[in-house]
C-alpha positions, -999 to +999 in steps of 0.1 A: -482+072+208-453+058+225-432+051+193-441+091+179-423+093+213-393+074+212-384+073+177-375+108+173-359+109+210-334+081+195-330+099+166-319+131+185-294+107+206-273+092+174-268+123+162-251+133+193-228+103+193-221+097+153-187+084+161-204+049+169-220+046+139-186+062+116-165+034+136-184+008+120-185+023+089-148+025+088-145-010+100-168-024+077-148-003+049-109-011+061-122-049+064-131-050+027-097-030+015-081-056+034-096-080+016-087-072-015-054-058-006-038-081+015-029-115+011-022-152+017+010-155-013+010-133-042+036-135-074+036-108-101+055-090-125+059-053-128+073-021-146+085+006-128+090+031-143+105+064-122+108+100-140+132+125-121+123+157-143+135+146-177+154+116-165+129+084-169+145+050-158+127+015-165+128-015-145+111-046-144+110-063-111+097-101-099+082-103-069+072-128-043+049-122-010+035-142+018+013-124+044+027-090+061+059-100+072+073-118+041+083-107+013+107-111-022+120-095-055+146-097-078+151-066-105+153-082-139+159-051-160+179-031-167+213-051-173+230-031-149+204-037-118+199-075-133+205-096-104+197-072-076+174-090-052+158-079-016+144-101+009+123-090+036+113-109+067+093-097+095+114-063+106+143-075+088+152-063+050+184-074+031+198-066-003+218-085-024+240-070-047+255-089-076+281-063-086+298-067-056+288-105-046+276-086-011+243-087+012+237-053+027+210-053+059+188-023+056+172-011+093+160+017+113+156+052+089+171+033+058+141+014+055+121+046+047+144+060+023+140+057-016+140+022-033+166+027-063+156+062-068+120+060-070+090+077-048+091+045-031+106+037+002+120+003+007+088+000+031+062+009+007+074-017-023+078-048+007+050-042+031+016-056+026-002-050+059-037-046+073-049-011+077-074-022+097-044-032+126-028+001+119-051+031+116-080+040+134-104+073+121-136+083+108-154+084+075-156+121+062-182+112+037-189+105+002-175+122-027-170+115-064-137+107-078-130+107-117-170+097-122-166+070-093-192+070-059-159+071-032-155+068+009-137+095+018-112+086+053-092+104+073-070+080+093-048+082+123-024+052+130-028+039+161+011+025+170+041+044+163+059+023+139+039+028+106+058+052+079+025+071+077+010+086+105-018+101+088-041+093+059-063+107+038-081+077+016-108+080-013-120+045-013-141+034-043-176+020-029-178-003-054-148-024-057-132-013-021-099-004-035-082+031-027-079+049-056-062+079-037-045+088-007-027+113+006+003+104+031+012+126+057+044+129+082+036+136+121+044+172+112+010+173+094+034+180+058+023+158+027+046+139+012+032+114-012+003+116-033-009+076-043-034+065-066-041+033-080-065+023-111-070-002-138-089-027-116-093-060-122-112-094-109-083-120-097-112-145-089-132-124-065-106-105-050-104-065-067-070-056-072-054-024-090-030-029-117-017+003-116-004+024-094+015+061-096+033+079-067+040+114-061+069+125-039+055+164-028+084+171-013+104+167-045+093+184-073+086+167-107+087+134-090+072+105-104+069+066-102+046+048-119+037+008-117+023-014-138+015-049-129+020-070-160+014-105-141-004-113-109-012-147-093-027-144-058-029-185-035+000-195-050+024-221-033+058-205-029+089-230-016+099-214+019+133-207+001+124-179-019+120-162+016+155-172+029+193-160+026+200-189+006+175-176-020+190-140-015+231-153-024+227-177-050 
């Protein structure tokens, strides 16, 4: 008799506090994005390829990473960017420009501001950090997402330094990887639609191969990237990550 009792009555309780149940739910989800997302070292190779209207522009970019707070890539096409490099390390971000033989230090607003032209800020393309430190929110619910099961998110960062304060993320529930978000100033305006796709296994860890960014506050804005080489747990010479490796 007592349990015809008390199971309902603790029924009738969660449903009045379902934020303790959603919070591990989220946590349980941003842990296993983070997984897969983030990273120990990671090398790869990539085309970006950014379309301004009718203008389309192709580059082909080598990149280094270690952690959050390092991280490296040299543009090898097209001739006239060959050579450019950037460097970033910790809140610190350099460019080196070959043209001119001259390291420029990007800070403060720069570092939000487009990356050669593309719907990427110098922030998206060099930061690799854990949601889970940044955001806190709930789980909307489930939804289906071009014939995928997904999480729907809605996250709110919880410091003031993040270059999205708001989030909306479709997370697919069966390889944990984001295939869309929707980033959002303080203001509460969209600016960048993000989706990712072509998943594949890099020995356990899910990872998406492609990736296309919408700028909404530009219109017929477009950058799209496609991984052509990836090697995550890779040793990487602490030079690659200094000014030395930047200049030479």
């Amino acid at each position: 008799m007592l349990r015809w009792i008390l199971v309902p009555f603790l029924m009738a309780l969660l449903s009045l506090c379902p934020s303790v149940a959603l919070a591990q739910s989220l946590d349980e989800i941003l842990a296993k994005v983070d997984a897969n997302m983030t990273y120990d070292t990671r090398e790869t190779t990539m085309k970006m390829t950014v379309t301004k209207g009718e203008r389309v522009k192709v580059y082909r970019i080598h990149s280094f990473g270690r952690g959050a707070d390092e991280a490296a890539l040299e543009y090898l096409d097209p001739a006239r960017d060959k050579g450019t490099k950037m460097l970033k390390n910790a809140a610190d971000l350099w460019m080196w420009l070959p043209s001119v033989e001259k390291t420029q230090k990007i800070s403060g607003h720069m570092l939000r501001q487009s990356m050669m032209g593309s719907d990427m800020s110098y922030e998206d393309m060099m930061q690799a950090s854990s949601w889970r430190k940044q955001y806190a929110g709930t789980v909307v619910g489930e939804e289906t997402l071009d014939g995928r099961k997904v999480w729907k998110l809605e996250l709110k960062a919880t410091t003031p330094d993040v270059s999205y304060p708001r989030r909306l993320v479709w997370v697919d529930q069966a390889t944990s990887i984001p295939l869309k978000q929707e980033l959002y100033a303080l203001s509460g305006m969209l600016l960048k639609v993000w989706t990712m796709s072509d998943v594949k296994d890099f020995g356990g860890r899910q990872f998406p191969t492609r990736m296309v960014i919408e700028d909404k506050v530009q219109q017929n804005s477009r950058t799209e990237l496609v991984f052509e080489q990836m090697n995550f747990a890779v040793p990487l010479e602490g030079e690659v990550f200094s000014l030395r490796w930047l200049e030479r």
